[in-house]
C-alpha positions in Angstrom: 58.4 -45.4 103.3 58.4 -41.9 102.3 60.3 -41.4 99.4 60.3 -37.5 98.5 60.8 -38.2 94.3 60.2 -36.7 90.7 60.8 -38.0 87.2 62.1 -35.7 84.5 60.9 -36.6 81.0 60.2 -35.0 77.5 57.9 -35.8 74.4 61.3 -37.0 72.5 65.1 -37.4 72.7 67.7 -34.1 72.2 64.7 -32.2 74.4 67.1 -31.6 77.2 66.3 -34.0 79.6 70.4 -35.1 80.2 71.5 -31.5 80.5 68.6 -30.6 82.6 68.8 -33.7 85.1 72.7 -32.8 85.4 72.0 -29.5 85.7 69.4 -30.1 88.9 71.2 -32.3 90.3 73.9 -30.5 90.8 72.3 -27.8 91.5 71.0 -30.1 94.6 74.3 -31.1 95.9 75.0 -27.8 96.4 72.2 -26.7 98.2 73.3 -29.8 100.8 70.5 -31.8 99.4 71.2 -35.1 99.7 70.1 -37.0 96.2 69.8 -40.1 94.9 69.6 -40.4 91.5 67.9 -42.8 88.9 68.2 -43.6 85.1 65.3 -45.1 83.2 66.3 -48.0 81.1 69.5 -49.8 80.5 71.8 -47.1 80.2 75.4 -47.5 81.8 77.0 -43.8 81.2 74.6 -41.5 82.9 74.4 -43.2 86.2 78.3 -43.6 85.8 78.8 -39.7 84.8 76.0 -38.9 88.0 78.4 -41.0 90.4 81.6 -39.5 89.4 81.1 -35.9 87.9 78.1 -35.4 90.1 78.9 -37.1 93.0 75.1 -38.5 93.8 74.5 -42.1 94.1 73.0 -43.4 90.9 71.5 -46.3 89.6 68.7 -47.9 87.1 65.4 -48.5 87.3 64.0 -50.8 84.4 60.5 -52.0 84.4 61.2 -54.5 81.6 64.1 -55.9 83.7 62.2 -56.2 87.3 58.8 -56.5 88.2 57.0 -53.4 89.3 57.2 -55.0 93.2 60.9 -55.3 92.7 61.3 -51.9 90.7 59.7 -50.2 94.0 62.3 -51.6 96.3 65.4 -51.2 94.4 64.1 -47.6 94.2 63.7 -47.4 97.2 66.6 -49.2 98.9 68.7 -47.1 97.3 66.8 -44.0 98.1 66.3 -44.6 101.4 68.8 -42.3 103.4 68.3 -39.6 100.6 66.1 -36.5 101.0 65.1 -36.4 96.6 65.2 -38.9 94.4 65.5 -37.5 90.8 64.9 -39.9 87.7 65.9 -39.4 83.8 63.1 -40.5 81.9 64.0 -42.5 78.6 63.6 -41.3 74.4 59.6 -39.8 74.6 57.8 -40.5 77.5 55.6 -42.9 76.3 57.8 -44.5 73.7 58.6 -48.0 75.3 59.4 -51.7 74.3 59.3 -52.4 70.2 58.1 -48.6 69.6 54.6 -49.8 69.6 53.9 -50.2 73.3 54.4 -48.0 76.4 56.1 -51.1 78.2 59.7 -50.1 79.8 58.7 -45.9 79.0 59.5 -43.1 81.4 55.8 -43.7 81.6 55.7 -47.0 82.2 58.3 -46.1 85.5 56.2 -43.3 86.6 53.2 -45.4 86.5 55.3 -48.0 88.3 56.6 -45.7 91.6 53.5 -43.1 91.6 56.6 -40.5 91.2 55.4 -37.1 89.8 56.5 -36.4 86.4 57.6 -32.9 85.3 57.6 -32.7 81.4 60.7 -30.7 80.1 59.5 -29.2 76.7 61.8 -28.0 73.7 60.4 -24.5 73.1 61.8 -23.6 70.4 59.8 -22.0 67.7 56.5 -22.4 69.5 54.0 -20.1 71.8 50.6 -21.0 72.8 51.4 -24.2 70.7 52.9 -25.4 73.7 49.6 -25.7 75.1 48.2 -28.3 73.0 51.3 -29.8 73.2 51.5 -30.5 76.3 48.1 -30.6 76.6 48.5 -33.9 74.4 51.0 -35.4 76.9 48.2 -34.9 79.7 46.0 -36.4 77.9 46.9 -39.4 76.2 46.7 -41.5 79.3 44.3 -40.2 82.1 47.4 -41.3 84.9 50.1 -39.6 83.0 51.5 -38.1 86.4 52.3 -34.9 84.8 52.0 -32.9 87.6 54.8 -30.1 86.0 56.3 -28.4 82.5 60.0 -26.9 82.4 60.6 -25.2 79.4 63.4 -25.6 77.2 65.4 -22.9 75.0 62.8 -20.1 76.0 63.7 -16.7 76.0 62.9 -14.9 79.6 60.8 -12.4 77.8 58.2 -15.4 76.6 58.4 -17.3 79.7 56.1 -15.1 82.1 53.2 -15.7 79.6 53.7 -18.9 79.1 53.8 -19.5 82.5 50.5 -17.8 83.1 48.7 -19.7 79.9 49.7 -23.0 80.8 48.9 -22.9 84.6 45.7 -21.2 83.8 44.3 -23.1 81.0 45.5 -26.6 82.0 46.1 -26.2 85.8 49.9 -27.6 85.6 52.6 -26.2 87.5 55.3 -24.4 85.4 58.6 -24.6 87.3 60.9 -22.7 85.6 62.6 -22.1 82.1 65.7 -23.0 80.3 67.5 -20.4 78.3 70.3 -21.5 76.0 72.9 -22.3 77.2 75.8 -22.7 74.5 79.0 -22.5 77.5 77.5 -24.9 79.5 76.8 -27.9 76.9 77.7 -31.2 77.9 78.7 -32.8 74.4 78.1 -36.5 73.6 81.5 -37.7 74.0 81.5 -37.2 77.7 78.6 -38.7 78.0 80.3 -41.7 76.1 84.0 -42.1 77.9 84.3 -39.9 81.0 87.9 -39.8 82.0 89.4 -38.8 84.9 91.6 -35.8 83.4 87.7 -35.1 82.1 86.2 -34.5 85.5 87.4 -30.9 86.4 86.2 -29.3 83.0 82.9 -31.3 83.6 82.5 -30.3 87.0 82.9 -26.6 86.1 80.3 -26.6 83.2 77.7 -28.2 85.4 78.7 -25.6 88.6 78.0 -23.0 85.7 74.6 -24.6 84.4 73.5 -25.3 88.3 73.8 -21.7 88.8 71.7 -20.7 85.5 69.0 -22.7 87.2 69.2 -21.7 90.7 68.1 -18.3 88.5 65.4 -19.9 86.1 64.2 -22.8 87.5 61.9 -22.8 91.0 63.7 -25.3 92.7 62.2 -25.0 95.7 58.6 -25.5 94.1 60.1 -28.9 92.6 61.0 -30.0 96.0 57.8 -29.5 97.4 56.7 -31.4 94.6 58.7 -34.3 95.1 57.1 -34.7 98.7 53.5 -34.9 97.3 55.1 -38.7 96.2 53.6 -40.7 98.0 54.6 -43.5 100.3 56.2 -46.3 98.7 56.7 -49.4 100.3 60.3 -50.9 101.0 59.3 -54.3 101.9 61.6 -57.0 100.0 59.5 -59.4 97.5 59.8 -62.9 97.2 61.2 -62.5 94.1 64.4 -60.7 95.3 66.5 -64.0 95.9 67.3 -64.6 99.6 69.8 -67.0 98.5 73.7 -67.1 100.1 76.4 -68.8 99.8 77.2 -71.0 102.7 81.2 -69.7 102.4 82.4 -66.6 100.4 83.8 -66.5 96.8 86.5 -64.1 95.4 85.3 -62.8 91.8 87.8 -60.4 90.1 86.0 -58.0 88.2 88.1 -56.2 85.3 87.7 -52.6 85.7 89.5 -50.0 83.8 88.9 -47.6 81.2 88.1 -50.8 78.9 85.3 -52.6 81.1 83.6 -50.4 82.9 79.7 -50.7 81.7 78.5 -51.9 85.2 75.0 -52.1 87.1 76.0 -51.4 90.6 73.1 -53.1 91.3 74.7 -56.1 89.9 77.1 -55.6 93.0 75.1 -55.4 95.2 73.1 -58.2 94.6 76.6 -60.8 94.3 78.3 -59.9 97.5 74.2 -60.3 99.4 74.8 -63.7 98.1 78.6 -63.8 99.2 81.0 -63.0 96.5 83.6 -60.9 97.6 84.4 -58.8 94.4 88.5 -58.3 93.2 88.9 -55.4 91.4 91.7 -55.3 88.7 92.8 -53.7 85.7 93.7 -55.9 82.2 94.6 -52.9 80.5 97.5 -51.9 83.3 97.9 -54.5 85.9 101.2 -56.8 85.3 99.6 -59.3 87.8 96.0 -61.4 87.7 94.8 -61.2 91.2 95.8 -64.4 93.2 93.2 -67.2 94.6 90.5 -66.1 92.3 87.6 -68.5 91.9 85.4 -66.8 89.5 85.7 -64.1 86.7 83.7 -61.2 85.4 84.3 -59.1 82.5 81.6 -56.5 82.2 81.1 -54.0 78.7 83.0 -50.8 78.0 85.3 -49.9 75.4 88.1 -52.7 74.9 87.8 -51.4 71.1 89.2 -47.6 72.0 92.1 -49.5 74.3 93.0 -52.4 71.5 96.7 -52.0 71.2 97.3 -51.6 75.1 94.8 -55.1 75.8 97.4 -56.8 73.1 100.4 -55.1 74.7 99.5 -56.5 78.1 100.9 -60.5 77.4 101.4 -62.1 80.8 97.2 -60.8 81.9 96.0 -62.3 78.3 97.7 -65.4 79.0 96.9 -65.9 82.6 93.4 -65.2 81.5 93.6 -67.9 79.2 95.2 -70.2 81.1 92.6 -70.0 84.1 89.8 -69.9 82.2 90.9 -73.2 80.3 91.6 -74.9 83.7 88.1 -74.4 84.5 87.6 -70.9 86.2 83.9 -70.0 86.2 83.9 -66.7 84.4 80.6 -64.2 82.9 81.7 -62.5 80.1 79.2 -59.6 78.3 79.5 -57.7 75.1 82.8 -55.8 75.4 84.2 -58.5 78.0 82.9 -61.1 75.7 85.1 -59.4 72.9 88.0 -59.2 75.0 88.0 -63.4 75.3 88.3 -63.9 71.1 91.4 -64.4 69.5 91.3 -60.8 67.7 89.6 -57.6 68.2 89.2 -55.2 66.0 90.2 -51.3 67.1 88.9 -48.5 66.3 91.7 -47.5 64.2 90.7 -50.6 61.9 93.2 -52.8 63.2 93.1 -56.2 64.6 95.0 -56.8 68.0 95.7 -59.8 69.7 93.3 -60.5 72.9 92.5 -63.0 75.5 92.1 -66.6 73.1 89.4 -68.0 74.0 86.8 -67.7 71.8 87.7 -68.7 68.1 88.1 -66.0 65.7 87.7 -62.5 65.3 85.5 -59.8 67.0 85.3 -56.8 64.5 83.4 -53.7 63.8 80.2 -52.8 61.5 78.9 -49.5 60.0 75.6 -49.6 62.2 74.2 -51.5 65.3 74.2 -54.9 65.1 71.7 -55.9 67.2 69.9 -53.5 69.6 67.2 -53.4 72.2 65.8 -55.8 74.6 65.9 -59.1 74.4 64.5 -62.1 76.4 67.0 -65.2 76.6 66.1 -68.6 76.6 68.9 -71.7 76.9 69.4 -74.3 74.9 72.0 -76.8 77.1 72.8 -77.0 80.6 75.2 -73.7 81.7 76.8 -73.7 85.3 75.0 -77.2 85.7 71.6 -75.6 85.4 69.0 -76.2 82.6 66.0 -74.5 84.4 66.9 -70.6 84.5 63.4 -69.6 82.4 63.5 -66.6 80.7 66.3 -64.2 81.1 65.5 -60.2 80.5 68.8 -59.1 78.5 69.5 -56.1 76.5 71.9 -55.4 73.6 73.8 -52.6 71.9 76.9 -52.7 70.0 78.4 -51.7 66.8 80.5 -55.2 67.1 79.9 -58.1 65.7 81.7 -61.5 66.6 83.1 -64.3 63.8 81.6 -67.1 66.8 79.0 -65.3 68.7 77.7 -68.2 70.5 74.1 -70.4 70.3 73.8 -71.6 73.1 70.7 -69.6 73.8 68.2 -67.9 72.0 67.3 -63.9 72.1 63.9 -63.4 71.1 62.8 -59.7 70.0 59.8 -58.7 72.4 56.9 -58.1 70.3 58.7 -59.4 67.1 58.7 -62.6 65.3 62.7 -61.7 65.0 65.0 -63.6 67.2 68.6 -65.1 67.2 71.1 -67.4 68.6 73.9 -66.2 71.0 75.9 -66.6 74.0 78.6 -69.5 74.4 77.6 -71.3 77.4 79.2 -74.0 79.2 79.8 -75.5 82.2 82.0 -73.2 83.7 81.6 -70.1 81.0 78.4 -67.9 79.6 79.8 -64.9 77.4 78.1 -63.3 74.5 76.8 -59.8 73.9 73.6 -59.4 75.4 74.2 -57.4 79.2 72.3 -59.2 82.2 70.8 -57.4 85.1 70.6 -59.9 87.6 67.4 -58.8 89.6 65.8 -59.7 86.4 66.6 -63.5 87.0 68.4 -64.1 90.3 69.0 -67.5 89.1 71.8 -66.8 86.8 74.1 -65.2 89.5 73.4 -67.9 92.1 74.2 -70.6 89.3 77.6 -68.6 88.4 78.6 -68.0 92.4 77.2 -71.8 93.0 79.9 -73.2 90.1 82.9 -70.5 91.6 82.7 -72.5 95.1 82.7 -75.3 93.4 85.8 -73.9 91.8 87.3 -73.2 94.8 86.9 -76.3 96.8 88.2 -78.2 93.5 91.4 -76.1 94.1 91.7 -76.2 98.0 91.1 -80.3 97.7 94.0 -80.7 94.9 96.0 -78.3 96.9 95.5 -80.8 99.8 96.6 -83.7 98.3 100.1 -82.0 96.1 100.8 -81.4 100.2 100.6 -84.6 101.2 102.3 -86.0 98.1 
């Protein structure tokens, strides 16, 4: 399949590559370029600000979560109908898993899809030192991809000469500059909680910023550089599971301002296996949705929303009350939170939550655990004790009085390793995130319990009848 595509990357974090990739991309839409765009990595909040603020359809691409066969297709099932696909590269392009290897880098992606990478550089305070450094980039691996530089904070005075060095001395294309920019910034916070009554102040910085680079970016050379990509194939692998339900499952999925850290790809993958998936709201629905058989609470910011989760009795305690009768239900780091007796706010207060995991969920001055992970079980969860190894990532400045050990997370690369997750027959909640391409066999075994669920319910329902 032809998959017209580039990868935007830098040689470290706070280069520009956010503000840039918005900035293109919006740019694109309103040319009437129909984009699909990618995030390297697990990160939730770009590919949920590129969905909403943007408008393009977004998603991840993580070569320590999939397999590069897998990686292609997801890239380019999603990409299929688009005419660009644009990726975010990840902290320095070659910086991948353990900061010792280039495993899971911006690289490691490009490498992955053959995608031409253009290297954004932060200019600032350099000249003809940008040759070497870039130079470097080039270098260090002979199938870099860097096929283009955009430069970063340049004044338009430098930029022709640049320009001229750097094409002429190491035959790369130069597409364009970046002047600052100071009315246009977007700050961290909205890429950390975008809210709705965000969007139109968002929406206007980025029309602003798309039409600084309509003036200082060649757009229309990095088009033509995104159909040098070449073919990529499409076929589905044998490791994407095949597997479907022989009747559909409803799973409620909370979704609010609270839990909203999702992989759509996650989605997608459930209802190909034949969950249908029930939206609903703990932080403002009165009512839990009715003839549920399963239950997923994703990530997201229960801490920020503490007071209005405690003030919301009758969905704690339906929660509760389901889940104790046996509801299958996935629970991960902010939804895992949600299930303990007490959560701490950010306000330092403890509030009241859902009650089923003992004790307190509460906050620390730094990360608690952070990175990649690989899980391993210890006891049968969903009836299964033959999942293998399960790609998982965490981040969280949390930290849980009963976090779980019912599997293991072992550091890649590391000797370091810990026990997490509460696992059981009908429950698996702890803190790392799952992306279910990266073991199919977890969803299945969570969808297989949920019609189990259901028939247990339909067949009891049957007999109070004819009682």
């Amino acid at each position: 399949m032809k998959i017209p595509r580039i990868l935007l990357a830098a040689g470290s974090s706070g280069s520009g590559k956010t503000l840039i990739t918005c900035g293109l991309l919006q740019a694109l839409m309103e040319r009437g370029v129909k984009t699909a765009s990618f995030k390297c990595g697990p990160d939730y909040i770009d590919p949920m600000f590129h969905s909403r603020v943007i408008g393009t359809k977004s998603r991840n691409l993580d070569t320590f979560f999939t397999e590069p066969e897998v990686t292609r297709y997801l890239l380019a099932r999603t990409a299929k109908d688009c005419e660009i696909a644009v990726m975010e590269g990840v902290m320095g392009f070659y910086d991948g898993v353990a900061g010792t290897t280039t495993r899971a880098s911006a690289y490691d992606l490009a490498k992955v899809t053959d995608t031409p990478v253009i290297l954004i550089v932060n200019s600032r305070g350099m000249s003809v030192s940008l040759a070497a450094y870039v130079r470097g980039f080039m270098e260090y691996r002979k199938d870099s991809h860097i096929r283009g530089v955009i430069f970063n904070q340049m004044s338009p005075m430098l930029y022709p000469r640049m320009k001229k060095l750097l094409e002429e001395e190491l035959g790369v294309e130069v597409l364009g500059y970046v002047p600052k920019v100071e009315d246009c910034v977007i700050e961290s916070r909205h890429l950390g909680l975008v809210l709705p009554d965000e969007i139109p102040e968002l929406k206007e910085r980025l029309h602003k910023l798309a039409g600084v680079l309509e003036k200082t970016l060649d757009i229309d050379r990095i088009l033509k550089l995104a159909q040098k990509a070449p073919e990529i194939s499409d076929t589905k692998p044998e490791a994407v599971s095949d597997f479907r339900l022989p009747e559909p499952v409803r799973i409620g999925v909370a979704e609010d301002e609270a839990f909203c850290f999702f992989y759509e790809d996650n989605f997608e993958l459930l209802k190909e296996m034949g969950a249908e998936l029930i939206p609903f709201s703990p932080l403002k629905d009165g009512n839990f949705p009715d003839e549920l058989d399963g239950l997923l609470l994703y990530g997201g910011y229960p801490e920020l929303n503490g007071k209005k989760l405690e003030q919301n009795i009758p969905m704690r305690n339906r929660i509760r009350e389901e889940l104790k009768a046996g509801m299958p239900c996935m629970a991960e780091c902010g939804g895992f939170m949600y299930l303990h007796e007490e959560l701490e706010g950010m306000d330092g207060r403890f509030y009241q939550t859902v009650g089923v995991i003992p004790g307190r969920a509460y906050r620390t001055p730094k990360l608690s655990r952070f990175g990649y992970v690989t899980l391993t079980q210890k006891k049968s969860v969903f009836g299964r004790e033959d999942f293998g190894e399960i790609p998982a990532h965490e981040f969280h400045y949390f930290d849980s009085e009963s976090c779980g050990d019912d599997f293991h997370a072992a550091k890649p690369e590391s000797q370091r390793g810990w026990e997490c997750i509460h696992g059981s027959d009908s429950m698996m909640a702890g803190f790392p995130h799952l992306y279910y391409y990266g073991n199919p066999e977890v969803p299945r075994a969570f969808l297989e319990k949920c019609l189990a669920y259901k028939k247990q319910r339909s067949s009891l329902r049957q007999e109070d009848q004819e009682e």
